[in-house]
C-alpha positions as CSV (number, residue, x, y, z in Angstrom):
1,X,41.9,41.6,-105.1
2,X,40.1,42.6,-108.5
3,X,41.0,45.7,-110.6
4,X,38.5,48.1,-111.3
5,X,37.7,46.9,-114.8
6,X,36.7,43.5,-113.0
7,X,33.3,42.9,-112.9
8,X,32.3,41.8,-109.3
9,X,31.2,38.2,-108.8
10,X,28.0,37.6,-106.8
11,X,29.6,34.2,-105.7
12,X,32.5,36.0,-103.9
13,X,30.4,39.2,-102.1
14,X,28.7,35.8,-99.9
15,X,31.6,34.8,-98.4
16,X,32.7,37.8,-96.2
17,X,29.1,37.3,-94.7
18,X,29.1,33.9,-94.2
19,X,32.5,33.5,-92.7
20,X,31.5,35.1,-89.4
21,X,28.4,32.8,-89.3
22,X,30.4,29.7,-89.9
23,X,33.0,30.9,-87.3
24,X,30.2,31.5,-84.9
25,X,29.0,28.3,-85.3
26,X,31.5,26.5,-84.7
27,X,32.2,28.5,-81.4
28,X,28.9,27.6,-80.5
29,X,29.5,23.9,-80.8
30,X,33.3,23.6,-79.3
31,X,31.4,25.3,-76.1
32,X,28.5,23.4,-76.0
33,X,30.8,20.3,-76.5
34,X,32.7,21.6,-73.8
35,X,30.5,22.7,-71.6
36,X,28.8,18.9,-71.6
37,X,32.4,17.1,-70.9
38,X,32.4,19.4,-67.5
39,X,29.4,18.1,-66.7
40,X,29.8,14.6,-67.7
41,X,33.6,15.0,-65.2
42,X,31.6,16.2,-62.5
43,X,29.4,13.2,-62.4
44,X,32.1,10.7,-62.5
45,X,34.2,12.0,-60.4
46,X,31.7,11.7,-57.2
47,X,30.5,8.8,-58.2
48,X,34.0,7.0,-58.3
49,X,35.0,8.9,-55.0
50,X,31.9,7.7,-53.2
51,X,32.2,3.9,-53.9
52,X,36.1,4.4,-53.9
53,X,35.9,5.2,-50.2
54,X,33.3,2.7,-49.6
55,X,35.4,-0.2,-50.6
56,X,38.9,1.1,-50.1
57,X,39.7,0.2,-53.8
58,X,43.1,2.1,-54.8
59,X,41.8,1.5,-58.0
60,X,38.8,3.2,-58.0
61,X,39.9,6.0,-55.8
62,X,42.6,6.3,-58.2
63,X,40.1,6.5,-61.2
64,X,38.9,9.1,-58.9
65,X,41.5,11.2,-58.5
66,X,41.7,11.3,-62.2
67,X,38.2,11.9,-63.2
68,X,39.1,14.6,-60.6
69,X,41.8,16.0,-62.3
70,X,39.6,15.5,-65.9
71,X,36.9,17.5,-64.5
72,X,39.9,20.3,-63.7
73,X,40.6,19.8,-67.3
74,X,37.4,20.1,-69.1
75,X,37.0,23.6,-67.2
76,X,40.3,24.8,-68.3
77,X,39.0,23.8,-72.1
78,X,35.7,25.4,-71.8
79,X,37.5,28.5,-71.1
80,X,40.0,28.1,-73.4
81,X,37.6,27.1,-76.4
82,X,35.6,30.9,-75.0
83,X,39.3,32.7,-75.2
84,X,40.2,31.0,-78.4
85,X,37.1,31.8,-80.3
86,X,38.2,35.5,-79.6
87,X,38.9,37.8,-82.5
88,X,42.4,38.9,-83.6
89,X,42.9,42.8,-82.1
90,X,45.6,44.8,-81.4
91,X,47.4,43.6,-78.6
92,X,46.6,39.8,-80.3
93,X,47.7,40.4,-84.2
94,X,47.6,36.7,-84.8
95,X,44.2,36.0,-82.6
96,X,43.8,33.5,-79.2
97,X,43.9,30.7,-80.6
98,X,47.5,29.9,-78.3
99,X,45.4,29.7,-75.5
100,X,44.2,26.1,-76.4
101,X,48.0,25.0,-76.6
102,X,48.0,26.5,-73.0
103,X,45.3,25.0,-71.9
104,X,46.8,21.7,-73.2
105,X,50.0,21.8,-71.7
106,X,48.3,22.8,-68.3
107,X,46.3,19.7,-68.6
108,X,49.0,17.5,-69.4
109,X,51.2,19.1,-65.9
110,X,47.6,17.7,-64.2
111,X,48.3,14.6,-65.3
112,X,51.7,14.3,-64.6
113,X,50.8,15.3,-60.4
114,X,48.1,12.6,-60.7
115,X,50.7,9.8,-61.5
116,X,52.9,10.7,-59.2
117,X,50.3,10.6,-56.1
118,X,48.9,7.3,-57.5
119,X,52.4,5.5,-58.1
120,X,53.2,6.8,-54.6
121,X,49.9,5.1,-53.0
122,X,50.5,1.9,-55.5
123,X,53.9,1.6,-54.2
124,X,52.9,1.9,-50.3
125,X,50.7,-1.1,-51.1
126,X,52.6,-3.1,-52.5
127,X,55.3,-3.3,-49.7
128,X,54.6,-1.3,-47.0
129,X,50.7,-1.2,-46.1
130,X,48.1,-3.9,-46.5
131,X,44.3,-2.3,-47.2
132,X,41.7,-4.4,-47.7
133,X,39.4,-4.2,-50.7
134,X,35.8,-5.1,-51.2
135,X,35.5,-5.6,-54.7
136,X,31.2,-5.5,-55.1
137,X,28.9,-5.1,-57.5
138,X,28.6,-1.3,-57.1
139,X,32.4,-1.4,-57.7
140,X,31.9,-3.2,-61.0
141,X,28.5,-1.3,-62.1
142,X,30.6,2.1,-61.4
143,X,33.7,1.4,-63.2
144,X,31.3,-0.3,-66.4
145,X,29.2,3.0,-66.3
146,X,32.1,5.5,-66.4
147,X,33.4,3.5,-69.4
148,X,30.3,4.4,-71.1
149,X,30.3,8.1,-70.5
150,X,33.9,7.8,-71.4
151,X,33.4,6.1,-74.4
152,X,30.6,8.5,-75.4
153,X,32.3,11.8,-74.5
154,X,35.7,11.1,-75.9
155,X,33.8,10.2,-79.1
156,X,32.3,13.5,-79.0
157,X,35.0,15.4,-78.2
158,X,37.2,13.8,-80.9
159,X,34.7,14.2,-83.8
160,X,34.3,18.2,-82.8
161,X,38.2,18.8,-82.8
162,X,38.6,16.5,-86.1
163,X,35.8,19.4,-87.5
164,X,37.3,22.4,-85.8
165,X,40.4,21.5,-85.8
166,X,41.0,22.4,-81.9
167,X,43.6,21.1,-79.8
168,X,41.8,21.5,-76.8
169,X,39.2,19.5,-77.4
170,X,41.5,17.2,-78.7
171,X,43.1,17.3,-75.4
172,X,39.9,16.6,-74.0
173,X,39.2,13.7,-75.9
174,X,42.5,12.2,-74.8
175,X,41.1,12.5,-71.2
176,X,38.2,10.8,-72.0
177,X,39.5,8.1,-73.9
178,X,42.2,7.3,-71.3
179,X,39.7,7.2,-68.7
180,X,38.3,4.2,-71.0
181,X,41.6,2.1,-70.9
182,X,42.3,2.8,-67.1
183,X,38.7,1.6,-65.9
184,X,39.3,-1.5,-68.1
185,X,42.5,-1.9,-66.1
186,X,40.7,-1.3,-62.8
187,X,37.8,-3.8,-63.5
188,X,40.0,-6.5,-64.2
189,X,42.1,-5.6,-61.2
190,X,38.2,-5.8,-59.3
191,X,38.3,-9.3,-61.0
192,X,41.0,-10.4,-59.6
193,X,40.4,-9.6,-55.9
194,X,37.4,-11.1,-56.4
195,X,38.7,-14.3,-57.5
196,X,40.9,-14.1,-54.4
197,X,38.4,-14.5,-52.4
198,X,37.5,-17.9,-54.0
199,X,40.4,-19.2,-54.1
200,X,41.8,-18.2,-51.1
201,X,45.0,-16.8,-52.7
202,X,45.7,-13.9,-50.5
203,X,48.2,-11.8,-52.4
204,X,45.7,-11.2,-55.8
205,X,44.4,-8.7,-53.0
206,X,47.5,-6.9,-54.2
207,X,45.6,-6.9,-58.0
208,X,44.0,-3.5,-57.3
209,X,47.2,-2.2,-56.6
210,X,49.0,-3.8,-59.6
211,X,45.6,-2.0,-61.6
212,X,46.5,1.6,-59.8
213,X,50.1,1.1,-61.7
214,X,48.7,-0.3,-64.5
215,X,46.1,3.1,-64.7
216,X,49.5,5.5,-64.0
217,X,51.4,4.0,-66.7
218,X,48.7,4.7,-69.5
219,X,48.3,8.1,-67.9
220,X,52.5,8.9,-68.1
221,X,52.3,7.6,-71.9
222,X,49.2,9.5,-72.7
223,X,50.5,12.7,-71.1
224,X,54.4,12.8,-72.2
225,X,52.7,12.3,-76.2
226,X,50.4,15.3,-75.7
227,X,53.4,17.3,-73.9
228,X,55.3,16.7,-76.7
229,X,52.7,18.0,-79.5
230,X,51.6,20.7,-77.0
231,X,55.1,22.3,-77.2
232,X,55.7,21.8,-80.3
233,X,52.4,23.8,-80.7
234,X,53.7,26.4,-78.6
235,X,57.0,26.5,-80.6
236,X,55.3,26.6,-83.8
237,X,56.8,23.5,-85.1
238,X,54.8,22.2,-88.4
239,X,54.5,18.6,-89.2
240,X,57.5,17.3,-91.1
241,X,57.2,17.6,-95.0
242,X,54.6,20.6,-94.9
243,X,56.8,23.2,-96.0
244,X,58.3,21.4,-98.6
245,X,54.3,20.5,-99.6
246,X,53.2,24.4,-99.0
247,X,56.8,25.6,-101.0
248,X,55.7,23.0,-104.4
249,X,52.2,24.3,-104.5
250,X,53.5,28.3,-104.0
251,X,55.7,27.8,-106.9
252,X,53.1,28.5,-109.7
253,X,53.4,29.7,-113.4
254,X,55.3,32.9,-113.5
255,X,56.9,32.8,-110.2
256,X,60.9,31.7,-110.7
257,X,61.6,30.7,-107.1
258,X,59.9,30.3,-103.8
259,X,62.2,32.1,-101.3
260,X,61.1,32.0,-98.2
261,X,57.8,29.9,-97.0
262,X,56.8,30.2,-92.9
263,X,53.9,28.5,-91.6
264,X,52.4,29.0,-88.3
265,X,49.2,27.9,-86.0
266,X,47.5,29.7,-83.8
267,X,44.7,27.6,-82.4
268,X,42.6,26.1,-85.3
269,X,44.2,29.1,-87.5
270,X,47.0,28.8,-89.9
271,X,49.0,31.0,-91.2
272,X,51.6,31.1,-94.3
273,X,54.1,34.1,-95.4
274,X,55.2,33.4,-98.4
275,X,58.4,35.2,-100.7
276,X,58.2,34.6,-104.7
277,X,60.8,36.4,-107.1
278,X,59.5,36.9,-110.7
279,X,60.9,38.3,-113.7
280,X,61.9,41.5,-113.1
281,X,59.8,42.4,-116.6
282,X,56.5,41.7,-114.6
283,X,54.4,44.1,-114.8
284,X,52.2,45.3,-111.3
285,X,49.0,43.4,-112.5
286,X,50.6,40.2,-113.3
287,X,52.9,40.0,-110.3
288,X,49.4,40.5,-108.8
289,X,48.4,37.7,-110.3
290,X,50.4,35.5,-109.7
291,X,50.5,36.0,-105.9
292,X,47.1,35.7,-105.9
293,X,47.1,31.9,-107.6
294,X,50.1,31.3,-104.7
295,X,47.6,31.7,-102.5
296,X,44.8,29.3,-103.9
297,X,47.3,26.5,-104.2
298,X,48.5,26.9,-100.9
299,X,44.9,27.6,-99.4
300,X,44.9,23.7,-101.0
301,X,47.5,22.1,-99.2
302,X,46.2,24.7,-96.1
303,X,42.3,24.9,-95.9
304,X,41.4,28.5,-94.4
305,X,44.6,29.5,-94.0
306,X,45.7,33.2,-94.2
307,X,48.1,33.6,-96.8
308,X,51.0,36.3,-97.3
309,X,52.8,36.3,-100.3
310,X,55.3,38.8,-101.0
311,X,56.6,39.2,-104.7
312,X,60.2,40.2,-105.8
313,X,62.0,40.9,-108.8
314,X,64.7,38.4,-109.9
315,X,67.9,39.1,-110.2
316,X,68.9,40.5,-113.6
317,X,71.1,38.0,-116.2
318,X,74.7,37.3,-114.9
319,X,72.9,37.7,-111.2
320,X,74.0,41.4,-110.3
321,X,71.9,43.9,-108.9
322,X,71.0,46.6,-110.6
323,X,73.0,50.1,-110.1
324,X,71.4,52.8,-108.7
């Protein structure tokens, strides 16, 4: 955006170069971040199946299910983070970066399903069915380990879509953490039955169940408030005050009025069309000019964003158009 009497700045020619690296970098790392939470899911999952169904625990079965259902997940990421990373082309003028709201919302409809089988088995339980429970050490040792991963990968995960900016990992790291706060709940529903047997108090058998509720009710809350921002992804919907931020910063010296201001994400890409009227005096270079500082201050309130702005003439004195 330089006239030909501009001389060309060595800092600026770097940048076209280096923004392909940087972007393939960080590709490299959502995947390989990715890639490990798969792996870390598979893991847990057959380990809590295995002593699930060796001591009957609804808790851990449960915790199961939903590893399960997290292992699902972290594929549909890794393939989404692979998409995502795509170029913009002709059929995708805005890029692929939808497909991690996608992936999102798909993993929040998992989430859902898991509930409803768990609630369902909770419920049978509680009134209907008495299972027993054999709350050992190998129940305790599995549930304390998969809090570690947990607490591991969803740290991971959170830290490369706070860098990125991605939503799916985001999502991913959601799993992971909720997988921390539903093993604490099944441990201490472990605890309980244990204790049971002590005392002899036969209904804290019905703890593991309590735990299984306990487990679907952090799952529900976790997944109707990543629903709710996956849509409003998917709708385009901006945080509240962010236009009115993007519309003060667009109105620099020279421009009279900001418009029109639209903001949209795709992915871990913004985007910002922007209208300014001028004076209707300006001449070609300065409008230039002035669109071009629009852009820098909204790239401020918008880090990497891809800016539009479109420059208009004011209305003349008295605020009638002109005759042809």
């Amino acid at each position: 955006m330089l006239s030909a009497a501009d001389p060309a700045p060595t800092a600026e020619v770097a940048g076209p170069s280096e923004e392909p690296d940087h972007r393939a970098k960080a590709d490299r790392d959502k995947r390989l971040v990715a890639a490990s939470s798969v792996v870390a899911a598979v893991f847990l999952t057959t380990m809590k199946l295995v002593v699930g169904l060796a001591t009957g625990s609804l808790g851990i079965l449960s915790e199961a299910a939903h590893s399960g259902l997290d292992l699902v997940a972290a594929a549909v990421t890794f393939l989404a983070v692979r998409i995502s990373g795509r170029p913009a082309d002709r059929e995708h003028t805005y890029g692929h970066g939808k497909v991690e709201n996608l992936s999102a919302l798909f993993e929040t409809l998992l989430l859902l399903l898991t509930c409803v089988w768990i609630i369902y088995e909770a419920i049978k339980r509680l009134f209907f069915r008495d299972m027993p429970v054999e709350a050992t050490a190998w129940a305790f040792a599995v549930m304390a380990v998969s809090i570690v991963i947990d607490l591991s990968r969803s740290t991971a995960l959170a830290r490369a879509a706070k860098k990125y900016d991605s939503q799916a990992l985001e999502a991913d790291a959601l799993h992971f953490s909720t997988d921390i706060w539903s093993s604490s709940v099944v441990i201490g529903g472990l605890a309980l039955v244990r204790l049971s047997d002590y005392l002899g108090l036969e209904w804290l058998h019905k703890a593991d169940a309590v735990a299984a509720l306990g487990v679907a009710c952090i799952v529900v809350y976790v997944s109707l408030q990543l629903g709710r921002r996956t849509i409003a992804g998917l709708l385009d919907q901006v945080p509240a005050g962010l236009r009115d931020e993007v519309m003060r910063a667009a109105r620099v010296p020279g421009a009279l009025a900001v418009k029109q201001v639209r903001v949209r994400r795709s992915g871990a890409e913004a985007f910002a069309d922007i209208t300014l009227t001028v004076q209707r005096t300006t001449s070609l270079e300065e409008a230039h000019s002035i669109a071009t500082a629009a852009e820098n201050a909204v790239r401020q309130v918008l880090p990497g964003a891809e800016v539009m702005v479109h420059v208009e003439p004011g209305r003349p004195a008295g605020g009638s158009r002109p005759q042809n």
